[in-house]
C-alpha positions in Angstrom: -20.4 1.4 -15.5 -21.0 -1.7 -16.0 -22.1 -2.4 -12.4 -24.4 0.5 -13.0 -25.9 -0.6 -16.4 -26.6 -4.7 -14.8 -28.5 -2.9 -11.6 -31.1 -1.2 -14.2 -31.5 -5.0 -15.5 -32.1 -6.5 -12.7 -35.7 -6.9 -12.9 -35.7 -7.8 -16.4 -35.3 -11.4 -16.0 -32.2 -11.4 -17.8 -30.0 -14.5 -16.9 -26.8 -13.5 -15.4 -28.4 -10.3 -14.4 -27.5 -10.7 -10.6 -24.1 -11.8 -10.9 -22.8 -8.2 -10.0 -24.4 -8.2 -6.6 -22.0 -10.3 -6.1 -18.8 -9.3 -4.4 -16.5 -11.9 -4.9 -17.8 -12.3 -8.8 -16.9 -8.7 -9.7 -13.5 -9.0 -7.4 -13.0 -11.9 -10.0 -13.6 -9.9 -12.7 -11.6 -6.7 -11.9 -8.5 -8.9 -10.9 -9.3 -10.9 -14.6 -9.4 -7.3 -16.4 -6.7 -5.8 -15.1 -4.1 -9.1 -15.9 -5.8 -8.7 -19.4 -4.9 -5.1 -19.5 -1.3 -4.8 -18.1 -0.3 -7.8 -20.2 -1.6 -6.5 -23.5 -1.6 -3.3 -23.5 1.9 -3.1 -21.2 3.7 -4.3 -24.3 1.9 -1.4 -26.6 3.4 0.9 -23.5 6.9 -0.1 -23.2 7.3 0.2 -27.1 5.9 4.1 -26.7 7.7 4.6 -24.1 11.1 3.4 -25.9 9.6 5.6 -29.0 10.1 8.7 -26.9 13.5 7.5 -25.4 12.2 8.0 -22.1 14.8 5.9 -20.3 16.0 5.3 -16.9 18.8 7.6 -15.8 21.2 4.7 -13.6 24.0 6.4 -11.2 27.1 4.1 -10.8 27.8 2.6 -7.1 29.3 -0.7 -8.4 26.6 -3.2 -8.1 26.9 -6.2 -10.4 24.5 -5.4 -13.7 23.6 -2.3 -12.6 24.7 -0.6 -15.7 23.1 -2.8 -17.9 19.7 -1.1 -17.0 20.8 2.2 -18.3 17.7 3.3 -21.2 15.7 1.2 -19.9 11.7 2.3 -20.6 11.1 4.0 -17.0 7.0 5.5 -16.3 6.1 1.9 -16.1 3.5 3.1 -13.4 1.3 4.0 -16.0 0.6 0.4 -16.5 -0.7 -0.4 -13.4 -2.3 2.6 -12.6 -4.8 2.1 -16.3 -4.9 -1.4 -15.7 -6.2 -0.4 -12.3 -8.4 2.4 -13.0 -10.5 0.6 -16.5 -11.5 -2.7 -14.3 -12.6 -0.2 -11.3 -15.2 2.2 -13.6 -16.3 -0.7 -15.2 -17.5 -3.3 -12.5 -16.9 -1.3 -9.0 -19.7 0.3 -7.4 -18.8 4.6 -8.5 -21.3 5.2 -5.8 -19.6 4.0 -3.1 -17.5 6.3 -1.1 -14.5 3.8 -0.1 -14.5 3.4 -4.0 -14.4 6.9 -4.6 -11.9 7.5 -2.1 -9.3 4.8 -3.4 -9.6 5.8 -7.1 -8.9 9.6 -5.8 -5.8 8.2 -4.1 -4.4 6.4 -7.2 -4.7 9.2 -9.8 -3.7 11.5 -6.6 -0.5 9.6 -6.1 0.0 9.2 -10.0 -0.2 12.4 -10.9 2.2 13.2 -8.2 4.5 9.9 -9.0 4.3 11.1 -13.0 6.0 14.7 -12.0 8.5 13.0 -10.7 9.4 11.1 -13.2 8.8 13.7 -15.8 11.2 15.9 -14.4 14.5 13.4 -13.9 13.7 12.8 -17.3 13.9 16.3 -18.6 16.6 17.6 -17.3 18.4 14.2 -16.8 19.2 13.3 -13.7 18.0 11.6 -10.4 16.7 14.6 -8.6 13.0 15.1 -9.9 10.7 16.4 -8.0 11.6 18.4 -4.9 10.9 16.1 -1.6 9.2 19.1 -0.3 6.7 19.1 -3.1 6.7 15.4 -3.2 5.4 15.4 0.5 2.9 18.2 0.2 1.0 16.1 -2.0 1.4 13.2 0.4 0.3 15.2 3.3 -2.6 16.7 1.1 -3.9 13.0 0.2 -3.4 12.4 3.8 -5.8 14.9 4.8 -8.0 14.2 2.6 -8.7 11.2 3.8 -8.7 11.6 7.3 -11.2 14.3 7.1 -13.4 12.8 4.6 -13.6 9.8 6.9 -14.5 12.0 10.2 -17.1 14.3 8.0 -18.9 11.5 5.4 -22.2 10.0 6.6 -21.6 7.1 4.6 -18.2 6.2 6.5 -19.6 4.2 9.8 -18.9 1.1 11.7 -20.1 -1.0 14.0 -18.6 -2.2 17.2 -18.3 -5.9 18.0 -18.4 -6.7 21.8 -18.2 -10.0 24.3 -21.5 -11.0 25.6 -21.8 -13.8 28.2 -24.7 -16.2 26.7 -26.8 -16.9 29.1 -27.9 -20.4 28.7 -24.3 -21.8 27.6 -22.5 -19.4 29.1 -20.2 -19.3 26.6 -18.6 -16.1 25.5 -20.3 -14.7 22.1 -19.1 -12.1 19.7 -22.2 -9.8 18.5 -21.9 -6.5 16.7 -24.1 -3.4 17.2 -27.1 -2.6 15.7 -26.2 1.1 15.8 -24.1 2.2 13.2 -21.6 5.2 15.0 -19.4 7.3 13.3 -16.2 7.1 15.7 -12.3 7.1 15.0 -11.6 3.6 15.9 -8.8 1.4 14.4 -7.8 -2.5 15.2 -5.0 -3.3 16.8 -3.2 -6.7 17.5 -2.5 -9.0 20.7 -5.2 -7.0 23.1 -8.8 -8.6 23.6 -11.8 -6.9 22.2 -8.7 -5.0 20.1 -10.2 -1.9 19.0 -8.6 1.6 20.0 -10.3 5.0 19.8 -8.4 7.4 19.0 -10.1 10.0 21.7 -9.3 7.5 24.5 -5.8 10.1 23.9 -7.7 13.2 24.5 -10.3 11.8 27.5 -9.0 14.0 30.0 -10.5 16.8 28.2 -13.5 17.5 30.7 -15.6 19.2 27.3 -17.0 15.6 25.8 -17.7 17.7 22.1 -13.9 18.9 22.2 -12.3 15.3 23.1 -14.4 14.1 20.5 -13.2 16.4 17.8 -9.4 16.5 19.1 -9.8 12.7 18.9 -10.6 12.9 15.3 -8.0 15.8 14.1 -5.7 13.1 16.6 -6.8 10.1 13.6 -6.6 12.9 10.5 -2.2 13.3 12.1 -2.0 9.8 12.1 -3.7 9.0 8.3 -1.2 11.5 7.3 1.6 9.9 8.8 1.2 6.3 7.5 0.3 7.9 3.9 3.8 9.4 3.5 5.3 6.7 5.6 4.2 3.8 3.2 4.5 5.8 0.2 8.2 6.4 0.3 8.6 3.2 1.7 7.5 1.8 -1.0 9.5 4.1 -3.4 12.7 3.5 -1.5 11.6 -0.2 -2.2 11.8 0.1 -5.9 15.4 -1.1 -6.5 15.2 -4.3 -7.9 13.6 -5.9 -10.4 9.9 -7.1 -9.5 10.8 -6.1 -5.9 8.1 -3.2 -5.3 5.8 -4.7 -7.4 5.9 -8.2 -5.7 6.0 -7.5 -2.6 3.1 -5.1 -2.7 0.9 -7.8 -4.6 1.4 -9.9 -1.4 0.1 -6.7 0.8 -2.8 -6.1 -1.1 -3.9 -9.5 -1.2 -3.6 -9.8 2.9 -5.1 -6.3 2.6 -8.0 -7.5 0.4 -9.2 -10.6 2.8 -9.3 -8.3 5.6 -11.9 -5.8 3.8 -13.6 -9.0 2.5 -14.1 -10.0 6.2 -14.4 -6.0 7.8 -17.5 -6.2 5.4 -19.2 -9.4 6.3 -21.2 -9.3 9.6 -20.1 -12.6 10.2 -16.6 -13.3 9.5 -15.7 -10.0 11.4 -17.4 -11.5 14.5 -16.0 -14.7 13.9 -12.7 -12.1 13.9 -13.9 -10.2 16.8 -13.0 -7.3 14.6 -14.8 -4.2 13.9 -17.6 -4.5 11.0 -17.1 -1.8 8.6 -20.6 -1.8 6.5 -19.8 -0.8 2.5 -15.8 -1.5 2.8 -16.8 -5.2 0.8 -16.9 -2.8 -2.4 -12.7 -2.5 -1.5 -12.4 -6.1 -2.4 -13.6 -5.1 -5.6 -10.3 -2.5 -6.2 -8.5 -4.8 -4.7 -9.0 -7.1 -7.4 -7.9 -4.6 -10.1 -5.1 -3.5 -8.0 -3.3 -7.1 -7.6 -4.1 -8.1 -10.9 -2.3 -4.7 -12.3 0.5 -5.8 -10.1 1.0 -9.4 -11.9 0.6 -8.1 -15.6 2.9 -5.4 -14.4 5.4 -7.9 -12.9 5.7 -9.8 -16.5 7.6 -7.3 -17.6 9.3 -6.2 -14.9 10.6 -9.6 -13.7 14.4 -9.9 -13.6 15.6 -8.8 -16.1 13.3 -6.0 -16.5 12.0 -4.8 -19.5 10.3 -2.1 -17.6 10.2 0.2 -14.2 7.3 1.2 -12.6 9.3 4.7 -11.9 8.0 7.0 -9.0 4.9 7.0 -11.2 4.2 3.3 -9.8 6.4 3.0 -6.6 4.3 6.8 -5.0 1.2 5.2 -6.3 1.1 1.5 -4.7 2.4 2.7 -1.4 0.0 5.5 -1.2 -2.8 3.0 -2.6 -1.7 0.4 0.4 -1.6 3.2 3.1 -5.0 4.6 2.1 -6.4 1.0 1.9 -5.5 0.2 5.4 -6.2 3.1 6.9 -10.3 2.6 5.6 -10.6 -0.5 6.2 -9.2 0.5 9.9 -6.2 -1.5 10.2 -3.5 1.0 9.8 -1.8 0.1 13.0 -1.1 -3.3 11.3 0.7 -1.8 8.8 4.2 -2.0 10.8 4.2 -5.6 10.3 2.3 -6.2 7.6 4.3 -3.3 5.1 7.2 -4.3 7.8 9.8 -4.5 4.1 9.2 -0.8 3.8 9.4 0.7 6.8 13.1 -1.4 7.1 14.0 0.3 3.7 13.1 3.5 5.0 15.1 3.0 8.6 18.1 1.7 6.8 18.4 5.0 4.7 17.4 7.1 8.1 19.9 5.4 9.9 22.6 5.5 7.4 22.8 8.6 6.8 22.1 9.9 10.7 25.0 7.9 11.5 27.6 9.0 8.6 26.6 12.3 10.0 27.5 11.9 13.5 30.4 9.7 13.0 32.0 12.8 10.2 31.3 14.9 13.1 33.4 12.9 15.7 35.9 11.3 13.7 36.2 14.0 10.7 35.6 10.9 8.6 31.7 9.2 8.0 31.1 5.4 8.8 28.5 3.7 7.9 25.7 0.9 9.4 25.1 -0.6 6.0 27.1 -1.2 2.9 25.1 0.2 1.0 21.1 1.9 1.6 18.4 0.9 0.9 19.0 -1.9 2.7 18.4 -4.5 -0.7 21.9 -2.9 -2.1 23.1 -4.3 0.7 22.9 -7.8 -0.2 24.1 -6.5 -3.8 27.5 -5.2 -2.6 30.4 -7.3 -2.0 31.8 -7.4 1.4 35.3 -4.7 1.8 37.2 -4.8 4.8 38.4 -1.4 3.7 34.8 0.0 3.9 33.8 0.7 7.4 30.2 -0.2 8.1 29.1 -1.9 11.1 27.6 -5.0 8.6 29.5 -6.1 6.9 28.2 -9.5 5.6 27.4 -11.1 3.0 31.3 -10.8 2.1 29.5 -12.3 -1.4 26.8 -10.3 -3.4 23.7 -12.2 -3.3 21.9 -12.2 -7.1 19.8 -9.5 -7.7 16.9 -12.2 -8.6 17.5 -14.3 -5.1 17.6 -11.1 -3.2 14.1 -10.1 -4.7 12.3 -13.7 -3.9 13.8 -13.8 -0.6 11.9 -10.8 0.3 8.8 -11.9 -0.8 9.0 -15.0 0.7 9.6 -12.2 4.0 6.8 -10.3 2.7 4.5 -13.7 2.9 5.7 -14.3 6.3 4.4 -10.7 7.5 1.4 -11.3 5.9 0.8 -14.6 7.9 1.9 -13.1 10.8 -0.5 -10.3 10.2 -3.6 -12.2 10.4 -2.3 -14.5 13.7 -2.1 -11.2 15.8 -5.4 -11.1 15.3 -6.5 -13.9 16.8 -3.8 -13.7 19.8 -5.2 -12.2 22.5 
């Protein structure tokens, strides 16, 4: 609104007037709200939250403290999710479709997250929301998406290629002029790294069909990584300040690459695709991170909050999304590489309890305990058979949750250095 209201001023000659053409001003500004927000109004929150006894239902599997968090204010998503969505209608651009899109994904995801929650609540217990429910709405944000990004006119890019200079003869990145509406991605390690998706469906000798099963191709894959990421980042949710932490250090790595996606020059400094009108993403980014801290004083060990499955679906459907416009979901492995492990541990445990109860009448297990950050919480029994076994000694709850951020800091690093091996 604001962004709106200082447009119509522009030629007035009012000093300051200009300041929201700026990206990195407003990105400033929406991170600066949204701390304001979460740390004022998170405390008003918690206090109505304890008001209406909505407390977090704790199972007990003999972790250290664990029972301590019993009543704790749960919903805690609705923190970040205001602090994200006031900063975004007041200085993002409501015009812009990646704008549009990501503020469609968080009241999506929060909506869906907020069931969830409501529903453990009410009839107290863990169970919530049925899974099948819980990923129809994933799969339907998904699509969304994916077909919003193959039909809107407003969602191009344009390529970057290698040109030889002829007088130097030095090799020069140049992007072109021709904006073309094409399912292309980045991807890391590979020269000139961007993949079309209808290079997969190229031996289709009808051009107009490749090109459309190339899309619907992109529209399976958006799906994927949306409810990949999302209940990776539930699963993630565990500890305290765990989701939120490590997510603030994915969106910030996820925020300099649509900074540079949307600058002609850094992204063929890059050699990466240049994705005109993504810059505005920077702008939620800023309100998303800055929701993330506020959030994170009150839900640093020893929480006085949880975000609930009305924050934990919301950030990882908010990261997934936010990759997948700015095209660099196939860095999401690495980058978001913390989730997906939470999610494998938990596929793995129980595929091998399974087969092992199958063949020896009796389930073993990989882990001591799933997901994989109870691990590190659970003392180390010789009488339980799991194939790790160690730590023998619980690790803190609180060293467990920096340790993975300092993880999650790595991945990031290593993120942007793929894109520069090649």
């Amino acid at each position: 609104m604001l962004y709106h209201l200082f447009q119509l001023m522009e030629d007035s000659g009012l000093p300051g007037a200009r300041l929201m053409d700026y990206i990195t001003f407003r990105a400033g500004m929406s991170f600066t709200l949204a701390l304001i927000i979460a740390l004022v109004f998170g405390r008003t929150i918690i206090h109505r939250l304890q008001k209406l006894q909505v407390g977090e239902v704790v199972r007990n599997l003999g972790l250290e403290g664990q029972m301590k968090k019993t009543g704790t204010p749960t919903m805690g998503g609705v923190i970040i999710i205001f602090a994200i969505l006031v900063p975004c209608l007041l200085v993002g651009n409501l015009t812009n479709i990646y704008m549009i899109l990501m503020l469609v994904a968080t009241i999506w995801m929060g909506a869906i997250g907020f069931l969830d929650d409501y529903r453990k609540l009410k009839y107290h217990n863990k169970d919530g929301l049925k899974g099948k429910y819980k990923v129809t709405g994933q799969v339907g944000l998904g699509l969304l998406v994916g077909v919003t990004m193959w039909l809107s006119p407003s969602i191009v890019m344009s390529e970057n290629m290698e040109v030889i200079n002829a007088t130097s003869h030095e090799t020069e990145i140049i992007h072109s002029m021709t904006m073309i509406k094409s399912p292309q991605t980045t991807i890391p390690f590979v020269k000139n790294n961007n993949f079309n998706y209808e290079w997969l469906t190229d031996w289709i000798s009808d051009p107009a069909l490749a090109h459309t099963l190339g899309w619907i191709v992109f529209v399976c894959v958006v799906i994927f990584v949306v409810t990949a990421v999302s209940n990776g980042a539930n699963l993630t949710d565990g500890l305290d300040g765990l989701a939120a932490g490590t997510s603030a250090i994915i969106a910030v790595a996820l925020a300099i690459m649509a900074y540079l996606g949307g600058n002609v020059i850094y992204s063929g400094y890059l050699n990466i695709m240049y994705i005109p009108g993504s810059e505005e993403l920077v702008v939620y980014a800023g309100a998303f991170v800055g929701a993330l801290v506020g959030f994170l004083w009150y839900n640093a060990f020893p929480a006085q909050v949880f975000m609930g499955d009305t924050g934990s679906l919301t950030i990882g459907g908010i990261l997934a999304v936010f990759a997948i416009l700015i095209r660099k979901e196939l860095l999401i492995p690495l980058l978001c590489l913390i989730f997906f492990i939470e999610d494998i541990s938990v596929i793995l445990q129980v595929a091998y309890f399974k087969f092992t109860k199958k063949k020896y009448g009796v389930g073993r297990r990989i882990f001591k305990m799933t997901p994989l950050h109870h691990h590190f919480q659970k003392c180390g029994d010789s009488s339980v058979k799991c194939l790790v076994n160690f730590p023998k000694n619980p690790i803190p709850e609180s060293k467990i949750v920096v340790r993975f951020w300092i993880v999650g800091i790595l991945l990031a690093t290593l993120t942007f250095v793929t894109l520069k091996i090649r």
